[in-house]
ZAMARGU-4260 file (C-alpha; in steps of 0.2 Angstrom, whole numbers, plus 5000, padded with zeros to 4 digits):
<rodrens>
0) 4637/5496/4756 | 4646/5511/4758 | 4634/5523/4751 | 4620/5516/4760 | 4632/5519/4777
5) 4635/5538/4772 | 4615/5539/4768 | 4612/5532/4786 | 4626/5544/4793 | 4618/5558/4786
10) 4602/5555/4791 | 4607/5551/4810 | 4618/5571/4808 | 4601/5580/4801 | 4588/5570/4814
15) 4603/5576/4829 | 4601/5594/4821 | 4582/5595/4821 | 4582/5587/4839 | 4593/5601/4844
20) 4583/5615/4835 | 4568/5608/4843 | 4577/5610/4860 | 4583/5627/4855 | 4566/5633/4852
25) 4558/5626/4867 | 4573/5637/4877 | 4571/5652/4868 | 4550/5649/4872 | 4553/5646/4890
30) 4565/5660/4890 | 4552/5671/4879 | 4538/5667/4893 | 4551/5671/4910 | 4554/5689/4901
35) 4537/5695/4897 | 4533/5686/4914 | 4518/5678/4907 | 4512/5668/4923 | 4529/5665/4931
40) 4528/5678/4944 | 4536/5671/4956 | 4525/5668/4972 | 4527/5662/4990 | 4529/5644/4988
45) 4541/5647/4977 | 4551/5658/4989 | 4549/5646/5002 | 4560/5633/4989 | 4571/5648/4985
50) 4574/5652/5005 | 4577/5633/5007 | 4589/5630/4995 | 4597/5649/5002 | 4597/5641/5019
55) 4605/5625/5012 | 4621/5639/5004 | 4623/5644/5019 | 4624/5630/5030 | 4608/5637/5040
60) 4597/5622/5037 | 4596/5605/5029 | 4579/5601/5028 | 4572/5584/5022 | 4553/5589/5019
65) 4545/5608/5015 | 4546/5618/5029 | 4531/5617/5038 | 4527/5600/5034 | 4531/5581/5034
70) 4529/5578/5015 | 4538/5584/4998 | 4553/5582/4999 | 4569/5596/4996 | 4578/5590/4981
75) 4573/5602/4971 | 4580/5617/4986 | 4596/5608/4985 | 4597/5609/4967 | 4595/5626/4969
80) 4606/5628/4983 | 4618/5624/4970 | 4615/5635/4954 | 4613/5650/4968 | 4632/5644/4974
85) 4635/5649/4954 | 4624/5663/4948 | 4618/5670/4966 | 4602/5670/4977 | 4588/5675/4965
90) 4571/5674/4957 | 4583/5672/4940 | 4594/5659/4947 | 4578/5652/4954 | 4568/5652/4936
95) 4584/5645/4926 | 4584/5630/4937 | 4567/5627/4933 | 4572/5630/4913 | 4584/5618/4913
100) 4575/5603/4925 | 4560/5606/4911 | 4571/5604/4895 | 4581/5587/4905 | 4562/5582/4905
105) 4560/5585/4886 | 4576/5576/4881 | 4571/5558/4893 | 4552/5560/4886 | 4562/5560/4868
110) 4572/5544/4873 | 4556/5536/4881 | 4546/5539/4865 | 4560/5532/4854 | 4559/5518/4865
115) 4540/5514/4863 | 4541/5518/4845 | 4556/5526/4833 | 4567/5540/4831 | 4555/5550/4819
120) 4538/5548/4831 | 4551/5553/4848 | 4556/5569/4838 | 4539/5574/4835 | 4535/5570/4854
125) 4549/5582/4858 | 4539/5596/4848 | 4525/5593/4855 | 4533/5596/4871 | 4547/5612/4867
130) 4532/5621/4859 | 4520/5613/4871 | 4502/5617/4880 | 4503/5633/4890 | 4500/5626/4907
135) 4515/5614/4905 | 4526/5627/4897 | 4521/5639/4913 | 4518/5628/4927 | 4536/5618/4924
140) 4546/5636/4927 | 4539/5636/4943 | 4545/5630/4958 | 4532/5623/4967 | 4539/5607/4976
145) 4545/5595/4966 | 4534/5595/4951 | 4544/5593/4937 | 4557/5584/4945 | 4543/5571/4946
150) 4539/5570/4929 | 4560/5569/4924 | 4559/5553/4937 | 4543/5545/4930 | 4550/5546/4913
155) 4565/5538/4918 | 4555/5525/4930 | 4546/5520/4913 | 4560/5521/4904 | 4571/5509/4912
160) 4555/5497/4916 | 4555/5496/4896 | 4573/5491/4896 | 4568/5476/4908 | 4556/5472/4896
165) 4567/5473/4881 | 4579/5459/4891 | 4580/5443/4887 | 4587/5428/4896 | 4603/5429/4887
170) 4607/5445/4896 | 4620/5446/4910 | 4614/5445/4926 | 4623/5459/4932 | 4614/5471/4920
175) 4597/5466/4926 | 4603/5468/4944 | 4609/5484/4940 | 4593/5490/4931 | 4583/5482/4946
180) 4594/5494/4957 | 4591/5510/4948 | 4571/5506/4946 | 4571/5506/4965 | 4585/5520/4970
185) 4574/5530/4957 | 4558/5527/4964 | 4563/5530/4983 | 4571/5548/4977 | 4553/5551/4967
190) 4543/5544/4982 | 4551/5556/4995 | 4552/5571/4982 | 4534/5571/4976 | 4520/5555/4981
195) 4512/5562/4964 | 4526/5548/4955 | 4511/5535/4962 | 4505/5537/4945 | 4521/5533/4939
200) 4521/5516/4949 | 4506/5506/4940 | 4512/5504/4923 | 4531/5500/4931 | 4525/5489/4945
205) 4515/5479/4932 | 4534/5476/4922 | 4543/5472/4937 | 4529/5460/4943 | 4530/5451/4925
210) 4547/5450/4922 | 4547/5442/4942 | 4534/5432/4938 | 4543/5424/4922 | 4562/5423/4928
215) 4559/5426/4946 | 4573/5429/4956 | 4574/5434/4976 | 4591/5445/4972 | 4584/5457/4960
220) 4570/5457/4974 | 4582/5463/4988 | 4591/5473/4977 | 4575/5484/4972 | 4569/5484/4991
225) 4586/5490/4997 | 4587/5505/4983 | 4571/5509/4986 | 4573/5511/5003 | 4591/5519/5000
230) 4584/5532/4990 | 4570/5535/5002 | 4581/5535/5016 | 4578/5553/5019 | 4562/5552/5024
235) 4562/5536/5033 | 4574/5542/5046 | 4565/5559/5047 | 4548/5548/5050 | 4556/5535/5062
240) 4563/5552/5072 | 4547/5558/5071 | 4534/5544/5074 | 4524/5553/5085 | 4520/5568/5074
245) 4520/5554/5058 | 4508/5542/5067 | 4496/5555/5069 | 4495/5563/5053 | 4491/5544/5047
250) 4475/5545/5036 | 4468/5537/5022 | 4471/5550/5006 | 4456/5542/4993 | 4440/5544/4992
255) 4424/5539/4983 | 4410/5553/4989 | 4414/5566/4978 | 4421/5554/4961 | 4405/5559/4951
260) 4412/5579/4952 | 4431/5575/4951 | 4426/5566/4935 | 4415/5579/4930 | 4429/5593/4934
265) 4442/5582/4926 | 4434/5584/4908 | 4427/5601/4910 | 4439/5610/4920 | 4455/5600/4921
270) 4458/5593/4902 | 4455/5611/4893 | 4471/5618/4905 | 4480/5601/4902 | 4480/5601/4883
275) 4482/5621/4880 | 4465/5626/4876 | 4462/5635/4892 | 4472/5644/4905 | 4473/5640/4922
280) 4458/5647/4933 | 4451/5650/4918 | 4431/5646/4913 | 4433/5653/4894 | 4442/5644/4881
285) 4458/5655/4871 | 4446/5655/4858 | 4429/5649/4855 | 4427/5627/4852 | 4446/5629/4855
290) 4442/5613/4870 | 4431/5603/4859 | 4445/5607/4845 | 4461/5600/4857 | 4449/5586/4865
295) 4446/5579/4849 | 4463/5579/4843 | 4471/5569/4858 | 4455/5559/4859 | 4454/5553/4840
300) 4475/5551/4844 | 4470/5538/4858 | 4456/5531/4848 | 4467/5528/4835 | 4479/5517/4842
305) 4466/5507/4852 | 4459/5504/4834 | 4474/5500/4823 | 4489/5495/4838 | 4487/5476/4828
310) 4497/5486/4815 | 4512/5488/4828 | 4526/5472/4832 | 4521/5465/4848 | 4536/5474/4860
315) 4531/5489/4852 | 4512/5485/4859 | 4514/5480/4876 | 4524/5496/4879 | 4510/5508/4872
320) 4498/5497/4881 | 4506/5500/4896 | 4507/5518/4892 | 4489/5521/4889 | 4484/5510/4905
325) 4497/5525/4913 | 4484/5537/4902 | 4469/5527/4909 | 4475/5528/4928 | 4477/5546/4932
330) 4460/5551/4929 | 4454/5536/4941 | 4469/5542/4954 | 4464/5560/4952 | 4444/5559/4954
335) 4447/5546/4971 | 4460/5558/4979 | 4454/5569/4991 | 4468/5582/4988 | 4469/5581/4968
340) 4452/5582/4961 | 4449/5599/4971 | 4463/5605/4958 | 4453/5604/4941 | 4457/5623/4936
345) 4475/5620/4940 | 4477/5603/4936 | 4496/5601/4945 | 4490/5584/4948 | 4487/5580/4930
350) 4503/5583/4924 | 4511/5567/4923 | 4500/5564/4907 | 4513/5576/4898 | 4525/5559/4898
355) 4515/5550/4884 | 4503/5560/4879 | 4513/5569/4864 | 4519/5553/4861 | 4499/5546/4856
360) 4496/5561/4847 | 4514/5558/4837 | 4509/5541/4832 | 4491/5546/4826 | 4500/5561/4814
365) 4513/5552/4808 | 4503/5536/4803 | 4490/5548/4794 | 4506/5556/4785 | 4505/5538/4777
370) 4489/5541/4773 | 4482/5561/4769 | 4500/5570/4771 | 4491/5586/4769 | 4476/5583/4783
375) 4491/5578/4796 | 4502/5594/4793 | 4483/5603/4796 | 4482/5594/4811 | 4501/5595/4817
380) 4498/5612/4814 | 4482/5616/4824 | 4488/5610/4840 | 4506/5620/4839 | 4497/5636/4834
385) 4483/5631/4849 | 4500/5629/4860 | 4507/5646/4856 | 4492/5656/4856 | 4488/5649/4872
390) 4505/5654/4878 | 4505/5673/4873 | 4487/5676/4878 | 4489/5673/4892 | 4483/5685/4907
395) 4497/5684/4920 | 4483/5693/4932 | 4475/5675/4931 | 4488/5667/4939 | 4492/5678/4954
400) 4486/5672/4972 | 4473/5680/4982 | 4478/5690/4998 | 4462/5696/5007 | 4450/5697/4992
405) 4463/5704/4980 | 4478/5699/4970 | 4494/5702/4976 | 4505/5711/4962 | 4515/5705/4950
410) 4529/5718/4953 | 4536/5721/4973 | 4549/5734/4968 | 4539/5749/4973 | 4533/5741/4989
415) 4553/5734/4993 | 4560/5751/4988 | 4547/5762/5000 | 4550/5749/5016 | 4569/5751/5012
420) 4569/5770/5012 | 4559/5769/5028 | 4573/5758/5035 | 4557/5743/5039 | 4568/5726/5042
425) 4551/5715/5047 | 4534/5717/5041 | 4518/5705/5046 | 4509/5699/5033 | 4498/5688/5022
430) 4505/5672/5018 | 4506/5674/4998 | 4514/5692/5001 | 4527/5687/5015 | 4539/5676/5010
435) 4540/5681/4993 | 4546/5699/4999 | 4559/5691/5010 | 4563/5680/4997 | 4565/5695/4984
440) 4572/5706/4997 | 4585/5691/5000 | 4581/5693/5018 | 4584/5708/5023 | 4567/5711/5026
445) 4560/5697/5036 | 4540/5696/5034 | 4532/5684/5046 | 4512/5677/5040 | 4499/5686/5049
450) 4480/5688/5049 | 4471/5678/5035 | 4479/5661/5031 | 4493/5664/5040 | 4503/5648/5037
455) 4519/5651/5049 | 4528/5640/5038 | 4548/5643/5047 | 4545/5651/5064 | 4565/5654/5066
460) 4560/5669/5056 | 4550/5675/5073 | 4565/5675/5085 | 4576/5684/5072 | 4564/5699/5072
465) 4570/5700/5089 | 4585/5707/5083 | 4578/5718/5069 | 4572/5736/5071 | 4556/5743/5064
470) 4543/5734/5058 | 4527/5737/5049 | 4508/5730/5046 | 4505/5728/5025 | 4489/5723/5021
475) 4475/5727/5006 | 4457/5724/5004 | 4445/5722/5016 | 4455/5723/5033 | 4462/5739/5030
480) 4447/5748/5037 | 4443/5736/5050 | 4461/5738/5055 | 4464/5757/5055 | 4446/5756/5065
485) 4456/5744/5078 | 4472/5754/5080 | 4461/5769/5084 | 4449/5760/5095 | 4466/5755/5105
490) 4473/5771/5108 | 4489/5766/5096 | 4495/5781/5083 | 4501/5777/5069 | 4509/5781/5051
495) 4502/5774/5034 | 4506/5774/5016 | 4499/5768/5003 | 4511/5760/4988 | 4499/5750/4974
500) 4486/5740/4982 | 4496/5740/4999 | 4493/5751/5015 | 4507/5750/5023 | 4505/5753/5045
505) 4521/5757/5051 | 4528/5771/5065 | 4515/5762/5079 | 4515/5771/5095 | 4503/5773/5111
510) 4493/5788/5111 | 4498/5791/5131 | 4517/5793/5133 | 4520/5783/5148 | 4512/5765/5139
515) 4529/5768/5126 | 4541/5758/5139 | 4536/5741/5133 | 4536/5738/5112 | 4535/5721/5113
520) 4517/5725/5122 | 4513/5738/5109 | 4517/5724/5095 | 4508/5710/5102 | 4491/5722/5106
525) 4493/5725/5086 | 4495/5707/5080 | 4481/5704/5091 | 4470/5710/5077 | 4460/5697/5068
</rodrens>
């Protein structure tokens, strides 16, 4: 007996270290990515999280939704509110917020797949992840409204929906209560964050209405709705103060018209990106079959247990079955939603499927181990070198934003540097060039959105240009012509610069002397330019 307890001692230390090396290497991967900035530039939305959570440090603003809007809620600004309180306001602090909420991600999926199945199919899940697909690996460093935070409260959503199910009527009444609780504290957070948890809610709601339906009981009923509504409470009261503006904005977010496309996107576009095989934005593969070669792996892992799940002890079973109805769901959710489906290339909306999927695909390897040890480690090995190569060929150009026809760079610093030196404090631009530079210049130059998509996101920014004292037009592309053809067509001189891919207007002044009295005419005859 007491060998047997040293065996199972040592055993639990060396699957402890592997977990934590396989952590490590999924840091030092992330960490690997952010350096060589391999589709992490940060861009605007970003910034707009980054300015919230700055605003938040200082006592400016505590917002409930994204500026701008009535949906997506701040949790993740006020996470960063407080690692900037540590390390300082910056793209770092920023990035190593988003490092960190990926790798809390990793360690719940590990307990969730131990859950569903055993310590040695969660670990493999955990690689699958650390090393994982290059559109999770990229898109969970950015901070983009509450994306990964989603995934880390699905996970735990389904997690704890698996503990109810692992109850039994011998349990203490004020554990189930408590679970109950959490399940709807939980949801509320999740449901205010990000409404993509919806997905979330199927493969839970069907638990909670079974274990009801079996032992029902109106407490663990109040106590779900009041934590629900607890954790939502945010955005209730921001909704009941704002009825009018919510009442209108009321519409109904499915529809069927265009499913045939969404499905036909999903497979083509959306599932190469998802499992690693593709980039995102990309038509081409990383390299040639490389989607038919990633399709086929995850699909023959799906396959697999819809073939042989008799072979699993029936808990085991309804958990995995609920998991792949999860599976099932989010394609139907994705093709019906009018917002979703027109995001195939950048399948955002796709990646809740990151909190099973590894697990499907670890149950397939390790069950044919038992079988041709050989083929698996092929297998095992094919989609980890798929996940890396897909990771460091990746062209950062790819992922940049377009700002009137071109990308913005990936590097501001010679743009920042030349505004500094020309003392310019507010500059009007397009949207996916302007908050980042006030973000990246921490504020000290304010740039408003103007011209082309020019989404005013936090119009306080408009009266405190009031207050600045030189400002400047940046634009690139097409407009710049058209623009110097206005400013001369109006009588306005002018200085110009070009830095990169940006003309920068700056020095503006009427061509008659006596129209100089009035600058806020000046400026508003320029930003008459569309």
């Amino acid at each position: 007996m007491k060998n047997i307890s040293v065996n199972n001692n040592n055993t639990t230390y060396i699957h402890l270290i592997l977990f934590f090396i396989i952590l490590f290497i999924g840091i030092a991967l992330r960490a690997f990515i952010l350096w060589n900035d391999l589709g992490t530039t940060i861009d605007s939305d970003e910034a707009i999280a980054g300015l919230m959570g700055k605003h938040i440090l200082e006592g400016r603003e505590y917002p409930i939704f994204w500026y701008g809007q009535d949906y997506m809620g701040t949790i993740e600004s006020y996470l960063a509110a407080g690692i900037f309180a540590v390390g300082g306001v910056s793209v770092f602090s920023l990035k190593l917020l988003m490092l960190i909420l990926t790798t809390i991600f990793i360690v719940i999926t590990y307990y969730l797949a131990k859950n569903m199945t055993d310590k040695i199919t969660a670990l493999l899940s955990v690689l699958f992840l650390s090393i994982g697909p290059s559109f999770f690996a990229i898109y969970s460093l950015k901070a983009r409204g509450g994306y990964i935070e989603t995934l880390i409260f699905g996970s735990l959503l389904l997690l704890l929906a698996f503990k109810i199910m692992d109850s039994d009527t011998t349990e203490d009444a004020r554990r189930a209560y408590l679970k109950f609780s959490l399940v709807g504290f939980i949801g509320g957070i999740a449901w205010w964050t990000n409404q993509l948890i919806i997905y979330y809610f199927v493969p839970v709601g069907v638990i909670l209405f079974i274990d009801l339906k079996q032992n029902f009981s109106l407490k663990k009923v109040l106590i779900f709705i009041f934590s629900f509504v607890t954790g939502n409470l945010p955005a209730l009261v921001y909704k009941i103060t704002h009825i009018q503006e919510t009442v209108s904005r009321i519409s109904v977010p499915i529809s069927f018209s265009n499913f045939s496309i969404s499905l036909k996107n999903f497979f083509l576009q959306g599932i190469p990106v998802i499992f690693g095989s593709r980039q995102a934005w990309s038509d081409t593969d990383i390299f040639p079959f490389a989607t038919v070669l990633t399709s086929g792996i995850y699909g023959v892992a799906l396959l697999h247990y819809m073939i042989y799940k008799k072979n699993y002890h029936e808990q085991q079973r309804k958990k995995l079955d609920l998991a792949l109805l999860f599976v099932f769901f989010i394609p139907l959710l994705f093709c019906i939603s009018k917002q979703a489906g027109g995001f195939a290339k950048e399948p955002r909306y796709l990646m809740p499927i990151y909190s099973v999927i590894t697990t499907f695909l670890s149950v397939f390897i390790i069950n044919l181990y038992k079988r041709a040890k050989l083929f698996s480690v092929v297998i095992a090995s094919v989609v980890i070198f798929i996940n890396i190569a897909g990771t460091v060929k990746i062209n950062p150009e790819l992922q940049l934003p377009f700002a009137n026809g071109i990308r913005v760079s990936r590097d501001f610093s010679p743009l920042i540097e030349f505004l500094e030196s020309k003392n310019i404090d507010t500059v009007y631009a397009h949207y996916w060039i302007a908050y980042r530079l006030t973000f990246e210049t921490n504020e000290n130059i304010l740039a408003i959105p103007w011209g082309e998509d020019s989404m005013d996101r936090y119009p306080k920014y408009r009266e405190l240009t009031k207050k600045k004292v030189k400002y400047s037009i940046v634009l690139q592309g097409l407009p710049v012509v058209d623009f110097e053809r206005f400013l001369s067509d109006s009588k306005i001189y002018f200085e110009k610069e070009v830095v990169g891919n940006y003309n920068i207007f700056f020095n503006f002044k009427w061509e008659t002397p006596s129209e100089n009295k009035d600058p806020n005419a000046l400026l508003n005859s320029i930003l008459a330019f569309r």
